[in-house]
MIDOSE-1310 file (N, C-alpha, C; in nm, 2 decimals, decimal comma, always signed):
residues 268
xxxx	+4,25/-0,91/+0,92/+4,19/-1,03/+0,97/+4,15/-1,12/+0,85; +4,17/-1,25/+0,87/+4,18/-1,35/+0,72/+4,11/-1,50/+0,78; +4,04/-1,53/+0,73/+4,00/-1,66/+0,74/+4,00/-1,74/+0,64; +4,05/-1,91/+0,70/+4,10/-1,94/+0,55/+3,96/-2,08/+0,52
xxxx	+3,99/-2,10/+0,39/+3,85/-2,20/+0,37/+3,97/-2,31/+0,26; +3,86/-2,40/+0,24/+3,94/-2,54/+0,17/+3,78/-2,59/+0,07; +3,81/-2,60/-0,04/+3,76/-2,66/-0,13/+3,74/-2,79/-0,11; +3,56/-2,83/-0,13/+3,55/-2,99/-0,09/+3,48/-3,02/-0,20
xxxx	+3,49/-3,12/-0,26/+3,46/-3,21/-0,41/+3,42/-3,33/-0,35; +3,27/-3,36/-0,35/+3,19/-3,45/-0,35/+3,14/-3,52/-0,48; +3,16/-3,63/-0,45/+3,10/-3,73/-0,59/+3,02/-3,79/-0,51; +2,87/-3,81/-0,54/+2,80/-3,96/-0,48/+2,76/-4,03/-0,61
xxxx	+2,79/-4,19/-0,59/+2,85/-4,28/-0,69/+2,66/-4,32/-0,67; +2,62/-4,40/-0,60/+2,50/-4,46/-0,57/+2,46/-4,52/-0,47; +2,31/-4,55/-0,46/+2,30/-4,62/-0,29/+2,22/-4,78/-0,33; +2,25/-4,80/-0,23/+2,17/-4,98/-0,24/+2,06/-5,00/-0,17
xxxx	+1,95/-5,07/-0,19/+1,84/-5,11/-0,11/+1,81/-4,98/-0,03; +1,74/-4,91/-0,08/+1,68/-4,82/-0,02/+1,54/-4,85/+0,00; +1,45/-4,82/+0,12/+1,34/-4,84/+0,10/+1,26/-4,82/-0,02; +1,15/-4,88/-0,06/+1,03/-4,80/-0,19/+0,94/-4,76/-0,13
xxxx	+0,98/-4,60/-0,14/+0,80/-4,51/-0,12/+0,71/-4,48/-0,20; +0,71/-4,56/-0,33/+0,63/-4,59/-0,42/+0,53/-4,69/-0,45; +0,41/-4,66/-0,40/+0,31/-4,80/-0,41/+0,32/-4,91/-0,56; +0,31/-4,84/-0,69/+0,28/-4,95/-0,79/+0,41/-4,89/-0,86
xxxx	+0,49/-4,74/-0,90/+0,56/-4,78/-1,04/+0,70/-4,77/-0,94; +0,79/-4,80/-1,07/+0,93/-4,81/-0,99/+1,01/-4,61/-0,96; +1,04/-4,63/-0,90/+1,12/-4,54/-0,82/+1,18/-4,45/-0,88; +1,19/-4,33/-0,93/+1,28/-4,22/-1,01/+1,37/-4,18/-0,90
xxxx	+1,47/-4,19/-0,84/+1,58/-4,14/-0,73/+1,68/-4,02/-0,78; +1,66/-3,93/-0,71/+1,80/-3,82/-0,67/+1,81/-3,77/-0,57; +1,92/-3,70/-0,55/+1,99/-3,68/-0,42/+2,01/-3,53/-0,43; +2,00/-3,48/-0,26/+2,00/-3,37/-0,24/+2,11/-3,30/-0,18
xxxx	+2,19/-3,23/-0,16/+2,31/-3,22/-0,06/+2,30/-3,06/-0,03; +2,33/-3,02/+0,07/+2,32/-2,94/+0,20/+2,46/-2,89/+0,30; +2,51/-2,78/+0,32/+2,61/-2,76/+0,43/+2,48/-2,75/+0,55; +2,49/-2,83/+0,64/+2,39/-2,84/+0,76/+2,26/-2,74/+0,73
xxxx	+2,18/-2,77/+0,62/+2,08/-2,76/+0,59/+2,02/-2,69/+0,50; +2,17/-2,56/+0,46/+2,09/-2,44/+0,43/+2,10/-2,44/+0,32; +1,99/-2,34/+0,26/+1,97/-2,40/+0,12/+2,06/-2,30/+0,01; +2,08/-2,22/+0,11/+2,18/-2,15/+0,01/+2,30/-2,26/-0,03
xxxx	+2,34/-2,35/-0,04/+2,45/-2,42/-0,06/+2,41/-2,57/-0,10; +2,29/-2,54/-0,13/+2,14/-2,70/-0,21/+2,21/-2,68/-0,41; +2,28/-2,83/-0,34/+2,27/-2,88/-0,47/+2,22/-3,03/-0,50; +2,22/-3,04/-0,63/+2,15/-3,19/-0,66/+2,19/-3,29/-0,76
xxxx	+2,16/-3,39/-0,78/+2,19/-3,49/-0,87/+2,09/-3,50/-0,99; +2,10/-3,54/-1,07/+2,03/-3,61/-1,20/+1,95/-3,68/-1,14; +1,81/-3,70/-1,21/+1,76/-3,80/-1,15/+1,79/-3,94/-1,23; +1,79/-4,06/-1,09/+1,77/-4,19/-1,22/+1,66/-4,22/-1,17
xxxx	+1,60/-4,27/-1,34/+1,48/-4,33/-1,39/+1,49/-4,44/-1,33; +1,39/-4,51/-1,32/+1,38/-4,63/-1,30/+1,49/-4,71/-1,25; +1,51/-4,68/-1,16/+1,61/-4,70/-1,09/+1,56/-4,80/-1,01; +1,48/-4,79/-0,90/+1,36/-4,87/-0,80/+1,48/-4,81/-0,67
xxxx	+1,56/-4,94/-0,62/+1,58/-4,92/-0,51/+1,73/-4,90/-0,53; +1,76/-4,86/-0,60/+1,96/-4,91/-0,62/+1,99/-4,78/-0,74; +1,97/-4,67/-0,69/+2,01/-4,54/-0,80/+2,19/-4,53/-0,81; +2,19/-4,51/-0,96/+2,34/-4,44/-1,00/+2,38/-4,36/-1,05
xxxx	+2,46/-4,23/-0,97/+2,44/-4,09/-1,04/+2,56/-4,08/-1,07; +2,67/-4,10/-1,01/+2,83/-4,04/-1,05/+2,80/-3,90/-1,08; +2,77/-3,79/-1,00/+2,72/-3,69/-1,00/+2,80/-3,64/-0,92; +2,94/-3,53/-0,99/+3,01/-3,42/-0,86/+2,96/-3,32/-0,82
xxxx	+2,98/-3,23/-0,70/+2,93/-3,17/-0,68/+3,05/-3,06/-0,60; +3,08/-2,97/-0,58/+3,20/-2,87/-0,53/+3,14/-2,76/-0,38; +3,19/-2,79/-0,27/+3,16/-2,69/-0,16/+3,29/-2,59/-0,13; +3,25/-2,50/-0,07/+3,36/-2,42/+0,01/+3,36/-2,43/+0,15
xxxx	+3,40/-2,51/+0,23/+3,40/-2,48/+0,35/+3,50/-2,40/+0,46; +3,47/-2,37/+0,52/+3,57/-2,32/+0,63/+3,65/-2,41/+0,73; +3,76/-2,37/+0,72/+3,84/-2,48/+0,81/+3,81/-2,48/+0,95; +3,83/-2,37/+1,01/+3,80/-2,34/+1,15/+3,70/-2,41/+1,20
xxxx	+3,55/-2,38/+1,08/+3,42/-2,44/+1,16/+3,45/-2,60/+1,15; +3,50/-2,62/+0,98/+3,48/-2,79/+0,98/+3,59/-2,85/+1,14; +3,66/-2,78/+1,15/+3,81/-2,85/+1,31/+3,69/-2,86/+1,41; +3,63/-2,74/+1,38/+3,55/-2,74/+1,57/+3,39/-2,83/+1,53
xxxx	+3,40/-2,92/+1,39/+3,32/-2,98/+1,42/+3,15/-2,94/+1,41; +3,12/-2,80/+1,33/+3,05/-2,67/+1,34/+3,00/-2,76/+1,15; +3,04/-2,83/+1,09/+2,99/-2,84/+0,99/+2,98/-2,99/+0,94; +2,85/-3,01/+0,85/+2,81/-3,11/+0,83/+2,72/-3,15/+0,68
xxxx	+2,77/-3,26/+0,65/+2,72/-3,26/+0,52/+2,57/-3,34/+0,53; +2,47/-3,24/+0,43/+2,37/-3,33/+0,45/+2,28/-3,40/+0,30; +2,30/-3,53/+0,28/+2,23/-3,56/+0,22/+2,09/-3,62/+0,19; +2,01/-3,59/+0,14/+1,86/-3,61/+0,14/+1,84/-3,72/+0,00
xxxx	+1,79/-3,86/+0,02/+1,76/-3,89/-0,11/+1,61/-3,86/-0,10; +1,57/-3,87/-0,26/+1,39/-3,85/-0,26/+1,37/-3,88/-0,41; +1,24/-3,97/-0,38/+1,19/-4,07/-0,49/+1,06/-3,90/-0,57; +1,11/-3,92/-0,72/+1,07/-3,80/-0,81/+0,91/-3,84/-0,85
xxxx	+0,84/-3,78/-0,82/+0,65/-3,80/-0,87/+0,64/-3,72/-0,93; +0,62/-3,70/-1,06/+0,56/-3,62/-1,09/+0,40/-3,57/-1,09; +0,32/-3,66/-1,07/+0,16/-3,60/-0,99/+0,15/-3,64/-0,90; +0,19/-3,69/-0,80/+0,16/-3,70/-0,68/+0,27/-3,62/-0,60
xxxx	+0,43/-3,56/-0,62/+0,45/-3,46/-0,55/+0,58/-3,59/-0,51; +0,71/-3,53/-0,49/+0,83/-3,61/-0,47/+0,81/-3,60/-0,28; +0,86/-3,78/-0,27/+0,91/-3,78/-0,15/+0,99/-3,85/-0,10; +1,00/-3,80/+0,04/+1,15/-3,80/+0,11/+1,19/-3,96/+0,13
xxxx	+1,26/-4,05/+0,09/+1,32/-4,15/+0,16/+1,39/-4,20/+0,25; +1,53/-4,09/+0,31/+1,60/-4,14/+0,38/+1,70/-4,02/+0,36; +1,82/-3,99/+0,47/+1,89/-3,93/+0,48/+2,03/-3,96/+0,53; +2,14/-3,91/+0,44/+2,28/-3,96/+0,52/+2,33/-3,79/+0,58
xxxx	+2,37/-3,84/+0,72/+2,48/-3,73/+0,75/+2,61/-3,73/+0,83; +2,72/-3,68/+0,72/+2,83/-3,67/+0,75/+2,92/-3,59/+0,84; +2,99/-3,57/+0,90/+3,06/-3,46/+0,93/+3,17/-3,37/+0,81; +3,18/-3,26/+0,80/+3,28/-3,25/+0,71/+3,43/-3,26/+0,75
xxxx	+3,44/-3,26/+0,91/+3,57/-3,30/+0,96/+3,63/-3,44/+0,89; +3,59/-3,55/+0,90/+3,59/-3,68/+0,82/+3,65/-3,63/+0,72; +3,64/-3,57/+0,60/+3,69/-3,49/+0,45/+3,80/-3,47/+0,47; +3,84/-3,38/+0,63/+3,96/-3,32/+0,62/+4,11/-3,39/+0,68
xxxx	+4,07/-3,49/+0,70/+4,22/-3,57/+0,74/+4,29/-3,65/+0,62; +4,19/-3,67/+0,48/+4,34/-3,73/+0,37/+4,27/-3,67/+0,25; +4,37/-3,61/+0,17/+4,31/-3,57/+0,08/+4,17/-3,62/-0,04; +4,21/-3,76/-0,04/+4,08/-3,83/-0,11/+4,03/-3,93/-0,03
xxxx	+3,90/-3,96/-0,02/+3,84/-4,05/+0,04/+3,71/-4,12/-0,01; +3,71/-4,26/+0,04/+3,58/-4,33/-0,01/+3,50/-4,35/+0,11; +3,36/-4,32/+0,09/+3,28/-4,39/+0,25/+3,15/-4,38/+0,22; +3,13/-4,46/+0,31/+3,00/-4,54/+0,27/+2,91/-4,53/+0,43
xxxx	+2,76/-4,41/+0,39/+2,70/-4,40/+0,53/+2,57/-4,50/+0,48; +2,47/-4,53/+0,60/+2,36/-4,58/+0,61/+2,28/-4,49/+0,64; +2,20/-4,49/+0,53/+2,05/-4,44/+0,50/+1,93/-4,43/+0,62; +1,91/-4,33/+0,69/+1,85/-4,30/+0,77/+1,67/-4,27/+0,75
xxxx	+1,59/-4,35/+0,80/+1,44/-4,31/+0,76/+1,40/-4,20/+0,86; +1,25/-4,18/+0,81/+1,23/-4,07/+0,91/+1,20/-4,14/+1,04; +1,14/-4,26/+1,04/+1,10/-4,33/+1,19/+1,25/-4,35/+1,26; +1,31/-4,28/+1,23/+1,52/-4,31/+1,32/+1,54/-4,48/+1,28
xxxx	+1,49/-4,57/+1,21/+1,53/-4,70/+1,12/+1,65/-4,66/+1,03; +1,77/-4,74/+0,99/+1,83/-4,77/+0,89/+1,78/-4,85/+0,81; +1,77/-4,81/+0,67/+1,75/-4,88/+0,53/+1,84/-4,87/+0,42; +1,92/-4,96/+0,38/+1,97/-4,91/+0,27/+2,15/-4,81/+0,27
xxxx	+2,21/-4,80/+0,14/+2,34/-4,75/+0,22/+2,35/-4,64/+0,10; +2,45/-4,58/+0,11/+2,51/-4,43/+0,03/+2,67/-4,47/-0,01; +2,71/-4,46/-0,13/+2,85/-4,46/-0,14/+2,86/-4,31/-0,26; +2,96/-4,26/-0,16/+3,11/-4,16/-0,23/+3,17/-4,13/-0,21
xxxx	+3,28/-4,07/-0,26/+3,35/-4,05/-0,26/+3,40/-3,87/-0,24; +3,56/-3,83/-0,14/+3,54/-3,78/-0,17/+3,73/-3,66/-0,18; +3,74/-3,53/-0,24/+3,85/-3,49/-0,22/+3,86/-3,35/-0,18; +3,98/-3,33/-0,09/+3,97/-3,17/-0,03/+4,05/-3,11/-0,11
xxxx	+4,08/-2,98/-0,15/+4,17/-2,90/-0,20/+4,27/-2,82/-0,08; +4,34/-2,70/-0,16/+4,43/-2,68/-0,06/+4,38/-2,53/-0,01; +4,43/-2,54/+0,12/+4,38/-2,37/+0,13/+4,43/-2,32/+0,13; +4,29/-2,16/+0,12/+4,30/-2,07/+0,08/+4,28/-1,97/+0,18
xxxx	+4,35/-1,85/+0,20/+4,24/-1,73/+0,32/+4,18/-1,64/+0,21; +4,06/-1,53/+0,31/+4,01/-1,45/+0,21/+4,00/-1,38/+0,34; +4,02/-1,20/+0,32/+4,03/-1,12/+0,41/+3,89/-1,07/+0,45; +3,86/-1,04/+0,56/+3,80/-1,00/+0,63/+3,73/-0,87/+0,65
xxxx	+3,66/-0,82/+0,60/+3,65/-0,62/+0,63/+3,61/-0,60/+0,79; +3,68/-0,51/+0,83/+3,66/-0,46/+1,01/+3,48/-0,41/+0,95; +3,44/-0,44/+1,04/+3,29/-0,35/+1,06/+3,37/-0,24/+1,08; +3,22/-0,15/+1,04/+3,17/-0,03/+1,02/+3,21/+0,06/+1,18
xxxx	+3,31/+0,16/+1,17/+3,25/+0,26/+1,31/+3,34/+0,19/+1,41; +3,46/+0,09/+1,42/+3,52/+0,03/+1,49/+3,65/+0,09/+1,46; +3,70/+0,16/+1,60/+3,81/+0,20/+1,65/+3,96/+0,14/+1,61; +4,06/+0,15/+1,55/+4,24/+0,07/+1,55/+4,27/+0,12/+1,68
xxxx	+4,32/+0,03/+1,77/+4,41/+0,05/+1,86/+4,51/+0,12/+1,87; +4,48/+0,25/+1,96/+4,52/+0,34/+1,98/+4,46/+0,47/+1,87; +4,35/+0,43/+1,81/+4,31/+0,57/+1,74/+4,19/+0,60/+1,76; +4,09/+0,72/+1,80/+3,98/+0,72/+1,82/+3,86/+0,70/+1,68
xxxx	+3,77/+0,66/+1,74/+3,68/+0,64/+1,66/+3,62/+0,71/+1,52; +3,61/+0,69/+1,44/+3,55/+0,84/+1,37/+3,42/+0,81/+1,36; +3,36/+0,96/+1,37/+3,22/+0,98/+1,37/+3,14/+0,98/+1,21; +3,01/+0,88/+1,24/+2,95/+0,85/+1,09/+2,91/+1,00/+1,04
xxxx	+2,92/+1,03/+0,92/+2,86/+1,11/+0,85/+2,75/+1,13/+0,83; +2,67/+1,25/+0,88/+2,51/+1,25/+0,83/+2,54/+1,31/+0,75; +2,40/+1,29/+0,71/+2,34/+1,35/+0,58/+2,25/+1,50/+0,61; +2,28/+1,56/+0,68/+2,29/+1,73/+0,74/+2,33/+1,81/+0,70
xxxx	+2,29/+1,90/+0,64/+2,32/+2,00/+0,60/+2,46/+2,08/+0,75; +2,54/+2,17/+0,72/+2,61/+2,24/+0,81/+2,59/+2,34/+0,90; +2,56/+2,37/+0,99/+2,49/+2,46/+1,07/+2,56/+2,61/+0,99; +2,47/+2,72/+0,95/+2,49/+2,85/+0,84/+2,55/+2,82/+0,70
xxxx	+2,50/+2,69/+0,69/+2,48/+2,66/+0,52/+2,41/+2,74/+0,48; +2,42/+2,76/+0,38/+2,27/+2,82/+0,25/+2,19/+2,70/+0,24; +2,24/+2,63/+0,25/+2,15/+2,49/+0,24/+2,07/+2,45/+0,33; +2,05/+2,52/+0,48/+1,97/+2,50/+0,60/+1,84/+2,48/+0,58
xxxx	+1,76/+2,41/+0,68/+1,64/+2,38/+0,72/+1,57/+2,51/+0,78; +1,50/+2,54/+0,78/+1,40/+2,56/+0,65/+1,43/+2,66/+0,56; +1,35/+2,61/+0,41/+1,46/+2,70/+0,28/+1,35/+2,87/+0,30; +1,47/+2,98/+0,26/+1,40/+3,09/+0,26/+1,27/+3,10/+0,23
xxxx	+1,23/+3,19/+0,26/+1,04/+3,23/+0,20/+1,09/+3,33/+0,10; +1,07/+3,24/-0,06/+1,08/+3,33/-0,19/+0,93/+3,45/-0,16; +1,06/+3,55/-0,28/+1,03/+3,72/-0,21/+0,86/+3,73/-0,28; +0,82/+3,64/-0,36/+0,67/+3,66/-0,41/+0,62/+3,58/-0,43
xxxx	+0,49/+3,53/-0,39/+0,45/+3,38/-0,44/+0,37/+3,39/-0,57; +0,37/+3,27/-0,62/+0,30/+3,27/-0,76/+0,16/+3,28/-0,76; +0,09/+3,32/-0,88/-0,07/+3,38/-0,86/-0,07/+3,48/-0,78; +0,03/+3,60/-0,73/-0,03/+3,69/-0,69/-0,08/+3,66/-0,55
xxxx	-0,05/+3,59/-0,45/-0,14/+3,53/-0,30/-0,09/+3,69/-0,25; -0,22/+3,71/-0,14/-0,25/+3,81/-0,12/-0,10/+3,82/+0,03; -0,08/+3,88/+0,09/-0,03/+3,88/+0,21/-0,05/+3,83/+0,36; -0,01/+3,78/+0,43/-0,08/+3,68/+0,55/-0,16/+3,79/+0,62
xxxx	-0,27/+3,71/+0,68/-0,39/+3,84/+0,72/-0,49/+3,86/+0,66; -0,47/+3,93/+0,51/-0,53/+4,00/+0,40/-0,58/+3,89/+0,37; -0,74/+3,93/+0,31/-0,85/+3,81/+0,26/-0,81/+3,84/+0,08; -0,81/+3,70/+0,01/-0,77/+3,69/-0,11/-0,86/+3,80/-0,21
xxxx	-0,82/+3,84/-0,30/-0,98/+3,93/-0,39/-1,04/+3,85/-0,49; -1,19/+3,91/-0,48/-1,29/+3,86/-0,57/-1,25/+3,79/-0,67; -1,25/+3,66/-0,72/-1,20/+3,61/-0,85/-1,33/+3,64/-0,94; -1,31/+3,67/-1,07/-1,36/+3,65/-1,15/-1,45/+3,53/-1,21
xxxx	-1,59/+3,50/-1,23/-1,63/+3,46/-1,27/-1,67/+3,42/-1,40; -1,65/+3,29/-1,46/-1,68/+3,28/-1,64/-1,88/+3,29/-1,62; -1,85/+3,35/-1,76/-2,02/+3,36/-1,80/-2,05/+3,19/-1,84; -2,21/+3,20/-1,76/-2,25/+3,08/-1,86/-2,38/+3,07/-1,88
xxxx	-2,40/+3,21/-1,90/-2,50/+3,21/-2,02/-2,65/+3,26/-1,96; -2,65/+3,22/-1,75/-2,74/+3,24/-1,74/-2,76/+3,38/-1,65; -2,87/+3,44/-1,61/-2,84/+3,55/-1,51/-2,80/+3,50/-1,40; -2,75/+3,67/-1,36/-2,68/+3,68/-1,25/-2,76/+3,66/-1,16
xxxx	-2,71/+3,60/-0,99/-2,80/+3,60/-0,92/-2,85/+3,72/-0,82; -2,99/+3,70/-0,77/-3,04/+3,83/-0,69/-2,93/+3,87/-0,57; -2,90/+4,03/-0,60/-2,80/+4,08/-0,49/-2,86/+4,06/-0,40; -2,96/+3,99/-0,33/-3,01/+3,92/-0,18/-2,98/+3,80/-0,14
xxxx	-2,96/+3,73/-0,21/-2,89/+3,59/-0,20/-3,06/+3,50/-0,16; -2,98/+3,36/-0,17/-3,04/+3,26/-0,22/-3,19/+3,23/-0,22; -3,20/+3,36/-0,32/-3,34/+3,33/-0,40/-3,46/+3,37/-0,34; -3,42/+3,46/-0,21/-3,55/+3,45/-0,10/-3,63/+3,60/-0,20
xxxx	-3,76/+3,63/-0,19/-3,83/+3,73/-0,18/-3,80/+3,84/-0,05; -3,78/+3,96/-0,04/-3,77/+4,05/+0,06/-3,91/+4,10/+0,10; -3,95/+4,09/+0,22/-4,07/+4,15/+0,25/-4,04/+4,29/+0,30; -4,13/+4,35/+0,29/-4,12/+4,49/+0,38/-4,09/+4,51/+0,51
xxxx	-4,04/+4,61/+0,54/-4,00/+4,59/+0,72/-4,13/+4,58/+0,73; -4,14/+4,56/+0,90/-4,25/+4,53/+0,97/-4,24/+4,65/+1,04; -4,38/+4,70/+1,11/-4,39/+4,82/+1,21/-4,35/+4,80/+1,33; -4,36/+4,90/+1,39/-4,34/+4,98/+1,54/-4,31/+4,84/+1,63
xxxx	-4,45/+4,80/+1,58/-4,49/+4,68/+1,74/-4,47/+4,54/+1,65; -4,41/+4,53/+1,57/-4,37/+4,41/+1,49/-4,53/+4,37/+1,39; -4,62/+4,47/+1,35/-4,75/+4,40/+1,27/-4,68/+4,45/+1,13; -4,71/+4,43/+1,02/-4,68/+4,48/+0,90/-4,82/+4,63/+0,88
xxxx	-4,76/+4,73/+0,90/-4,88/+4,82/+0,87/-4,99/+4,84/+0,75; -5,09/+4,89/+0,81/-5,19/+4,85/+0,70/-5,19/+4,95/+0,58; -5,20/+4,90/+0,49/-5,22/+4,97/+0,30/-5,33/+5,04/+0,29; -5,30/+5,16/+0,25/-5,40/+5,25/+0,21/-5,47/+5,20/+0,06
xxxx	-5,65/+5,19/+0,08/-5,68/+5,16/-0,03/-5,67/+5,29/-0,17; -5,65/+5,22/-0,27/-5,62/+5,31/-0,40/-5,73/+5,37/-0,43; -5,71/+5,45/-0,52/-5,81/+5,56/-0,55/-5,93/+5,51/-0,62; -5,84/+5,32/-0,74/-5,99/+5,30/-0,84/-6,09/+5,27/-0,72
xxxx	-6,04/+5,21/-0,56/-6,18/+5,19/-0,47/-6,22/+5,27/-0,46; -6,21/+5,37/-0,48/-6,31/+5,51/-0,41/-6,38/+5,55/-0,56; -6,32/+5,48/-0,64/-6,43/+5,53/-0,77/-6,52/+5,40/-0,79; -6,50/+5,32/-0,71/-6,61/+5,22/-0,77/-6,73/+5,26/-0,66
xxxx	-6,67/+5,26/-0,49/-6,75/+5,31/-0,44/-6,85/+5,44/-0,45; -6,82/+5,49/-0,50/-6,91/+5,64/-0,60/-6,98/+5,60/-0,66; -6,95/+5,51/-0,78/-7,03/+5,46/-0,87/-7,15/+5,41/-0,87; -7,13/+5,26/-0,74/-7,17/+5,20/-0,68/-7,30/+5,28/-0,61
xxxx	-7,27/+5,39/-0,52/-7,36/+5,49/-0,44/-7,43/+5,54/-0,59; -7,38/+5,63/-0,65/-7,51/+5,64/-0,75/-7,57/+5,58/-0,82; -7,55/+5,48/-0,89/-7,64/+5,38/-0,92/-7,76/+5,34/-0,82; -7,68/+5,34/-0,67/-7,87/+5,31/-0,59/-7,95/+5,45/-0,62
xxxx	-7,90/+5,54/-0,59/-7,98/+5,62/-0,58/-8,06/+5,65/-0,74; -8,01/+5,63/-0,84/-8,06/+5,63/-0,96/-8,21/+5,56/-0,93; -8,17/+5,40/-0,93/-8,24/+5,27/-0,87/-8,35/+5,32/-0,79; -8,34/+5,41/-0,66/-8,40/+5,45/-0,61/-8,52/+5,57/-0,62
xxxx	-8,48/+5,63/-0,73/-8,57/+5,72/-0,80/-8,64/+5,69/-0,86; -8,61/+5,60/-1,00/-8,68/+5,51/-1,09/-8,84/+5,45/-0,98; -8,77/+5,36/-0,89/-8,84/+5,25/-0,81/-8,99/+5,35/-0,77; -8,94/+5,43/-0,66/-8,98/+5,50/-0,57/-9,00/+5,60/-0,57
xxxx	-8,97/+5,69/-0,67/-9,00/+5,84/-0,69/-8,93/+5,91/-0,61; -8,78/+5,90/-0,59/-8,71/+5,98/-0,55/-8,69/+6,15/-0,59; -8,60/+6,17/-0,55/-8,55/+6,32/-0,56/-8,51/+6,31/-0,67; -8,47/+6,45/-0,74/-8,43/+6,51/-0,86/-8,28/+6,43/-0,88
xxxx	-8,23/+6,46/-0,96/-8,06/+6,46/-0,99/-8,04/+6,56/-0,91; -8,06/+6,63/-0,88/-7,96/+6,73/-0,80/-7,96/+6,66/-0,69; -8,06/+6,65/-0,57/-8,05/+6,52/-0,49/-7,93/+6,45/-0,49; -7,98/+6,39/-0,58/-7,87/+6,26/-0,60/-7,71/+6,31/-0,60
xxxx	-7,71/+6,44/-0,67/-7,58/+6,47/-0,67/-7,48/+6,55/-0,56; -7,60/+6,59/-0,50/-7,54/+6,68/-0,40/-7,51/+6,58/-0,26; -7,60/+6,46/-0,28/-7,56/+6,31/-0,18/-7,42/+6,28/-0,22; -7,41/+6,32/-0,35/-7,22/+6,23/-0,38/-7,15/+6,31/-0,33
xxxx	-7,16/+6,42/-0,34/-7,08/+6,54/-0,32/-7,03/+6,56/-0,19; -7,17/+6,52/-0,09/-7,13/+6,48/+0,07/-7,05/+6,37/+0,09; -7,01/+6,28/+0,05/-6,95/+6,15/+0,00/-6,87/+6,15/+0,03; -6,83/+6,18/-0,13/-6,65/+6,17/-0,19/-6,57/+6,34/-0,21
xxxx	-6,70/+6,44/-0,18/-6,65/+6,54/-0,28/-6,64/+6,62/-0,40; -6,67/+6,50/-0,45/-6,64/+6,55/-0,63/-6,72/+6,67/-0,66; -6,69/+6,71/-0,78/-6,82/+6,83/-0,85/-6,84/+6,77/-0,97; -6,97/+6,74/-1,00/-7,01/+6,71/-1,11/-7,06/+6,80/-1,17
């Protein structure tokens, strides 16, 4: 499959009386040109200075068009003039548009469109000139996945591994994993801890004091008093009785001693 295209050579010479969208200085003009709009195919002119209303570029410019579209009328030349600001921002004046069919009935041609404002007014005119070359085809690639007549389709290639590849989804489970991991199930072992300097913590954990069990009926049972109480309470007892002898004319020491002896016991 081939489609053929024709080389088109545009010159625009200059335009006359164009409106001024310029309040006080004179007019800097260039020209824009377009296959029906798109900017992939934006080319431009030089600007002229001081031009005001009557710019002259003699400026070529080279398209590729398509024959087919330009016959059915599918293509169109577009020119844009626009006054150049540099601090206030360029703007649009007027627009010519051609057909490119026009191009293709004599090899070279002159013509002359009127300048189109944006309010749909004529101002002003466009002259160039212009010439077609001869054509050319350039071949065509079939899309992708599309059948020749009489042969079946071929199926795209994934990117899949082959069913009993070595290369299947999912890749083996290597025979040991690294660091030693314990086996699924089995809880990992104790890691080793670095020293740092301080003690180890209480094998009870976090820091609590352990109290004694509690008794039978949940009271903490009572403590037997230590022995120094039983020697103070002795003490204590003979000294009154001492006290009491002195005062009062008590009994002998023996007295006294044989009252401890009922007491606590002791032998003195």
């Amino acid at each position: 499959m081939e489609k053929e295209y024709r080389p088109l050579d545009i010159t625009l010479i200059s335009a006359k009386d164009l409106k001024d969208v310029n309040l006080f200085s004179k007019m800097d003009v260039y020209a824009v040109v377009t296959i029906n709009g798109d900017p992939q195919t934006r080319q431009q002119t030089p600007v002229d200075r001081n031009c005001g209303r009557n710019p002259n570029w003699q400026s070529t410019m080279i398209f590729t068009v398509e024959e087919a579209a330009a016959n059915q009328n599918r293509l169109n030349l577009v020119i844009r003039l626009v006054s150049y600001r540099r601090r206030l921002g360029d703007k649009h004046i007027g627009q010519v548009v051609v057909p490119v069919k026009e191009f293709l009935d004599c090899k070279e041609k002159d013509f002359v469109g009127e300048v189109r404002l944006r309010n749909g007014k004529l101002k002003g005119t466009l002259n160039l000139c212009s010439k077609i070359g001869q054509k050319f085809s350039v071949p065509v690639a079939a899309p992708p996945h599309v059948a020749e007549e009489g042969k079946p389709a071929e199926k795209p290639v994934m990117g899949y591994p082959a069913a009993g590849s070595s290369a299947g989804w999912p890749p083996p489970r290597p025979a040991a994993y690294p660091y030693n991991y314990p086996p699924q199930g089995a809880h990992p072992p104790p890691q080793p801890q670095e020293s740092s300097g301080y003690p180890a913590p209480h094998a009870q954990g976090y820091g609590y004091t352990c109290h004694p069990p509690y008794g039978e009926h949940g009271y903490m049972p009572a403590q037997q008093p230590a022995a120094g109480l039983g020697l103070r309470l002795v003490g204590g007892l003979f000294a009154r009785e001492v006290i009491d002898g002195v005062l009062f004319g008590g009994s002998d020491d023996a007295g006294v001693m044989g009252g401890l002896d009922g007491v606590v016991g002791f032998d003195f």
